[in-house]
C-alpha positions as CSV (number, residue, x, y, z in Angstrom):
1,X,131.9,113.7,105.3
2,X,131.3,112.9,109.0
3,X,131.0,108.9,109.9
4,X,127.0,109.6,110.7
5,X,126.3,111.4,107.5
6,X,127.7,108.2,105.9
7,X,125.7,105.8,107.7
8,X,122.5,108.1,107.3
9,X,120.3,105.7,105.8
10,X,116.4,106.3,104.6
11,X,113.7,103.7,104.2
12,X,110.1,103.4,103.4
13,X,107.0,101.8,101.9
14,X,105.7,103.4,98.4
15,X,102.3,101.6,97.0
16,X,101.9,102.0,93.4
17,X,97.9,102.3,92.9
18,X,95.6,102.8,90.0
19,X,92.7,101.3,87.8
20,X,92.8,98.2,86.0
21,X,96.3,98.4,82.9
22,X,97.2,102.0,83.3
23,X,100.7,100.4,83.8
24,X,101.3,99.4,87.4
25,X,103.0,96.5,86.9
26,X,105.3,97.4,84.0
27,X,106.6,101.0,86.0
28,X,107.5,98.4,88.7
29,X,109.6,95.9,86.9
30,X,111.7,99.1,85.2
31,X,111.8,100.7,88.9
32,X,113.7,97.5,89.7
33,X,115.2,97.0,86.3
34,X,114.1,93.5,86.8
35,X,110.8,91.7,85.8
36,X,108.5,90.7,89.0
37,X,105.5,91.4,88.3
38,X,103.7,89.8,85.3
39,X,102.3,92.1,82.7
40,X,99.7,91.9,79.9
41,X,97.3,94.0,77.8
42,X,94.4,92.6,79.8
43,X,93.0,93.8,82.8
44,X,93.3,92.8,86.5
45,X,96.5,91.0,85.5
46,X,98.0,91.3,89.2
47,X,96.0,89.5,91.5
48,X,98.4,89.6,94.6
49,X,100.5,92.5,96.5
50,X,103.8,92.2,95.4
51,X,107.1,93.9,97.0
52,X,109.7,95.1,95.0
53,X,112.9,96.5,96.6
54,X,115.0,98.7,95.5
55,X,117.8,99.4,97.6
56,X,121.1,102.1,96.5
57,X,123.6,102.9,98.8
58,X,121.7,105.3,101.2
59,X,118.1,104.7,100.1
60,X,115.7,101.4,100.4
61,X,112.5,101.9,98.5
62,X,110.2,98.7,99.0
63,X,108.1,99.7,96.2
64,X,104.2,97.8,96.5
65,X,102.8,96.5,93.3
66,X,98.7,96.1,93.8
67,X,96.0,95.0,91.1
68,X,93.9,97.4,90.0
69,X,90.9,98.9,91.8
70,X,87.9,97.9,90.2
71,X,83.8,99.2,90.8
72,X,82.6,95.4,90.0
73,X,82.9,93.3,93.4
74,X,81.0,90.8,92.3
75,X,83.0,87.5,92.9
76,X,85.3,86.7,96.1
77,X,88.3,87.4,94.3
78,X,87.5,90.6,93.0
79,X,86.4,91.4,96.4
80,X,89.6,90.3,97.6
81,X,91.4,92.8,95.0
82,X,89.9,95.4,96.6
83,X,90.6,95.0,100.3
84,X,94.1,94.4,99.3
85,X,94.6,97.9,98.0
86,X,92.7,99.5,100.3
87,X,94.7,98.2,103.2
88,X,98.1,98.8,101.3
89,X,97.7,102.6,101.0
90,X,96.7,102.5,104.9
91,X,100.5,101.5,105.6
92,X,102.6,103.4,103.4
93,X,105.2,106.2,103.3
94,X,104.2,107.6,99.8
95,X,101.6,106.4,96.9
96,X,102.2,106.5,93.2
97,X,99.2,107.3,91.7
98,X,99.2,105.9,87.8
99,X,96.6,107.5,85.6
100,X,97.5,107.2,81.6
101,X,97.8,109.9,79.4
102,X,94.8,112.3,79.2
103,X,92.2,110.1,80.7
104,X,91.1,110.2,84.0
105,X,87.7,108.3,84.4
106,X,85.1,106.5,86.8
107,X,87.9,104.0,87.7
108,X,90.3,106.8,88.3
109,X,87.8,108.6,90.5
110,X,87.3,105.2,92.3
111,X,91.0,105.4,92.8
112,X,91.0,108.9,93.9
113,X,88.5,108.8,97.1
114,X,90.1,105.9,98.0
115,X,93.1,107.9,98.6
116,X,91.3,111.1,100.0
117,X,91.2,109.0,102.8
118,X,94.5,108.9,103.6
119,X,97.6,111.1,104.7
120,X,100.4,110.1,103.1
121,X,101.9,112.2,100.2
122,X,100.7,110.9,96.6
123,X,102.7,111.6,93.5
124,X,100.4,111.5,90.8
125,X,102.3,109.9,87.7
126,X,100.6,110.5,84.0
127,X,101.7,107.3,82.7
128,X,102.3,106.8,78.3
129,X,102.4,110.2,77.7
130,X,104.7,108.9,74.6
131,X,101.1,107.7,73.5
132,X,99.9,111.5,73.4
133,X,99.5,112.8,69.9
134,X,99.2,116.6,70.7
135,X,102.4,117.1,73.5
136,X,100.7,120.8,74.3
137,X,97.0,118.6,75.6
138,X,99.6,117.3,78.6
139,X,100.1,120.8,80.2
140,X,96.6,121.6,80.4
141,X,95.2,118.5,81.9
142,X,98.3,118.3,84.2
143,X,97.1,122.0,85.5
144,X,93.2,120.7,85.3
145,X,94.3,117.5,87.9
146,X,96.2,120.0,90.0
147,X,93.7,122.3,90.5
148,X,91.3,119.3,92.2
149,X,94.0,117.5,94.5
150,X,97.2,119.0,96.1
151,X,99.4,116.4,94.7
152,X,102.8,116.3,96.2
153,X,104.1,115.9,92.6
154,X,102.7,115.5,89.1
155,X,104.9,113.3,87.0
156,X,104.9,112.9,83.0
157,X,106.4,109.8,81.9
158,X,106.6,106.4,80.5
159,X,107.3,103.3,82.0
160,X,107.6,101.0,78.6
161,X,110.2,103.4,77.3
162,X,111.4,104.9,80.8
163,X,110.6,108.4,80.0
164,X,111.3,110.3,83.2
165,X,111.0,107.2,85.5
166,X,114.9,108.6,86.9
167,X,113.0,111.6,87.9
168,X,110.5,109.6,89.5
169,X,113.1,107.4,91.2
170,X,114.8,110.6,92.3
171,X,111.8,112.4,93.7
172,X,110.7,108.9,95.8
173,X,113.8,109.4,97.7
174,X,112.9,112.5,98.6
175,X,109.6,111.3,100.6
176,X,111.6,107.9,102.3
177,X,111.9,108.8,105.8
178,X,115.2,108.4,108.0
179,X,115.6,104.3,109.4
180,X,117.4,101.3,108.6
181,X,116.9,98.9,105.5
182,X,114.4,96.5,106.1
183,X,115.9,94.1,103.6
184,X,119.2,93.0,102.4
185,X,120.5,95.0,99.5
186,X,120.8,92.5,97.2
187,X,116.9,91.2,98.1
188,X,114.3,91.8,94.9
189,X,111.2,90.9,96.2
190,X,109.5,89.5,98.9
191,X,107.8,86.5,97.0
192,X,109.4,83.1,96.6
193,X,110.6,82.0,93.1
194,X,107.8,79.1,93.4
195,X,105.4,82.2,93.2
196,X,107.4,83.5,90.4
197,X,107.6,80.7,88.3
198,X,103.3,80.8,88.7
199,X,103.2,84.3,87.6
200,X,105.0,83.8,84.3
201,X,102.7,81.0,83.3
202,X,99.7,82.7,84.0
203,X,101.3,85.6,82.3
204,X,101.6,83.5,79.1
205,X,97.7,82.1,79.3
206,X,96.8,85.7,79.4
207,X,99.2,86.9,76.5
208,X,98.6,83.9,74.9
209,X,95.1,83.6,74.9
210,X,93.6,87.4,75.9
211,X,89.9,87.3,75.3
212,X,89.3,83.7,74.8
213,X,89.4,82.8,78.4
214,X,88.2,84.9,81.2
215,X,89.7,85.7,84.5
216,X,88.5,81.9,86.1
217,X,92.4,81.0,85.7
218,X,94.8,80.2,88.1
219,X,98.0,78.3,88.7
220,X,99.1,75.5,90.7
221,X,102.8,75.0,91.1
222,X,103.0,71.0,92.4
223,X,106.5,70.6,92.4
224,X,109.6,72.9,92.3
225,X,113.1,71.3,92.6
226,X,116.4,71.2,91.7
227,X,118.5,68.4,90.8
228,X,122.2,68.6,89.5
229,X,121.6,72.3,88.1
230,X,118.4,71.7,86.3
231,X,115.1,73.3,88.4
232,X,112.1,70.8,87.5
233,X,108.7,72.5,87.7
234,X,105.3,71.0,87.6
235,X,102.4,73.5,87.0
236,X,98.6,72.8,87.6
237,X,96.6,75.5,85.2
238,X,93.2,75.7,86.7
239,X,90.2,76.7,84.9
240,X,86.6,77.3,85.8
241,X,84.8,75.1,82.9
242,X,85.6,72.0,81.0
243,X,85.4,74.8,77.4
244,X,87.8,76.6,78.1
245,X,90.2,73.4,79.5
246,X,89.4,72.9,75.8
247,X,90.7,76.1,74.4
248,X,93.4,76.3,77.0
249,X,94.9,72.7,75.9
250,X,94.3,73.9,72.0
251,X,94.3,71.3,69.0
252,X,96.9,68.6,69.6
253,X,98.2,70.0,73.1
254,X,99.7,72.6,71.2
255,X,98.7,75.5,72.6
256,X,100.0,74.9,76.1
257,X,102.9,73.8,74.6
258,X,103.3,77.2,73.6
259,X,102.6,78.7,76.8
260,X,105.1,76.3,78.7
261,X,108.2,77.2,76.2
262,X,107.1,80.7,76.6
263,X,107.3,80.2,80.4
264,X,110.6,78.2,80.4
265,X,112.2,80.8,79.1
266,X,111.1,83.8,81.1
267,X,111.7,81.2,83.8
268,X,115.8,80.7,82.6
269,X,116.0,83.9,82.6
270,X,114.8,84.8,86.1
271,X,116.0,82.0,88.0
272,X,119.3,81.5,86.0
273,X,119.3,78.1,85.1
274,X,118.0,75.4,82.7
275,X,114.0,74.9,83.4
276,X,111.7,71.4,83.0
277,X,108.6,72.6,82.5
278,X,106.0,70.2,82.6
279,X,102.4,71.8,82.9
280,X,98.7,70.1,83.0
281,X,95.0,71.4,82.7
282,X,92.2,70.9,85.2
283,X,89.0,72.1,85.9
284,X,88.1,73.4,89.7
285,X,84.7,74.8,89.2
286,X,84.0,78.0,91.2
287,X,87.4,78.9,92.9
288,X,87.0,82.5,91.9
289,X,84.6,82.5,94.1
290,X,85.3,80.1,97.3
291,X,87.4,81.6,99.8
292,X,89.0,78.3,101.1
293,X,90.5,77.8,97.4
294,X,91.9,81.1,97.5
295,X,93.2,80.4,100.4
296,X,94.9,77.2,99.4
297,X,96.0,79.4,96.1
298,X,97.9,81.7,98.2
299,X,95.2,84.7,97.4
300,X,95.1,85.7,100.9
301,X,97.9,86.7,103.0
């Protein structure tokens, strides 16, 4: 092999796109075998863009994690979710479009002219197929979606199991055009751990509490540093009413208890070291829907 073939290197953008939990977030973390993105049954979990990079020896994919396209605009934020995919698929190489097993609905057609308006190859990925009762309704509906968009690939698979997602991996690499890595190889993401370590607790509210609280929660990190090998993190959870402060806090303080030792130790995992986790409740009335707190909450980039 010729010195140039070896140095031959291929880089590129890929947005992964869909509705509201058809799996976005969950078929990023096992495309980087590592957990950036925060995951839970409830929709609109991912709020932010997030990069995750995944880099071999010849090929960088910086893979784009976006929250789910929704019809309701209603408040600022959701607004906000919106622009933020719609610009995304703009500046891309390649789109992964997530649909899940053998539904494709309003939100998918949302999804769908959205990306009619761009030029870029989309792979269409049929995510939790291992959900499918009948295995012979996939081929069908696979030839169905085929017929209506000239997908550059259709992809079965699961991203909780990892069904297929080396296919997937192998057919991105396919679609990365010729250039230089744009970040080091041993670089994850682009986000800071301080925005990491606010993910995983609002990951745990939303496990933790699902339907009780709506989507008026945030979180504040006020401090983040180390001292003689133990990181010491403050977290500010903000919620929209002085209820669901209430249910947040639970009886006795012990439901965020819960939710900070659940975060800890996502948190010792991620960061590789021992975690003081000290979080707090407040109310900030209307931030969902005031652009200068989003701004201050790092909603807008």
């Amino acid at each position: 092999m010729s010195s140039t073939e070896q140095e031959q290197k291929y880089c590129g953008f890929v947005a992964i796109v869909g509705r509201p939990n058809v799996g976005k977030s969950t078929l990023l973390n096992h495309l980087l075998r590592q957990k950036i993105s925060i995951t839970s049954r409830k929709p609109q979990t991912t709020r932010h863009r997030i990069l995750g990079i995944n880099s071999s020896e010849s090929h960088q994919m910086v893979l784009v994690d976006t929250p789910g396209l929704h019809a309701a605009q209603g408040k600022a934020l959701n607004k906000l979710m919106n622009e933020t995919v719609a610009s995304t698929v703009k500046d891309v190489d390649l789109v992964l479009f997530v649909i899940e097993r053998l539904v494709f609905n309003e939100g998918d057609e949302q999804v769908l002219d959205l990306l009619s308006q761009i030029k870029v190859p989309v792979i269409l990925v049929i995510n939790k197929v291992d959900q499918i009762e009948n295995k012979a309704d996939l081929l069908p509906h696979i030839q169905k979606l085929s017929q209506r968009v000239d997908f550059a690939e259709i992809v079965p698979a699961s991203a909780l199991s990892g069904h297929n997602l080396e296919t997937l991996e192998n057919l991105i690499k396919n679609y990365l055009p010729e250039g230089p890595f744009l970040f080091p190889e041993d670089q994850i993401t682009d986000r800071s751990s301080r925005f990491l370590a606010a993910e995983l607790i609002r990951e745990k509210v939303t496990r933790q509490l699902g339907d009780e609280l709506p989507y008026e929660v945030t979180v504040e990190i006020e401090q983040f540093k180390q001292e003689e090998g133990i990181l010491h993190i403050h977290g500010l959870i903000l919620v929209d009413k002085p209820g669901q402060k209430k249910i947040l806090v639970g009886k006795k303080g012990e439901r965020l208890k819960s939710i900070g030792t659940s975060a800890r130790e996502d948190m010792e995992k991620a960061f590789e070291c021992k975690v003081m986790l000290n979080l707090w409740a407040k109310v900030k009335s209307g931030w969902a829907d005031d652009e200068r707190a989003l701004q201050s909450l790092g909603y807008m980039d």
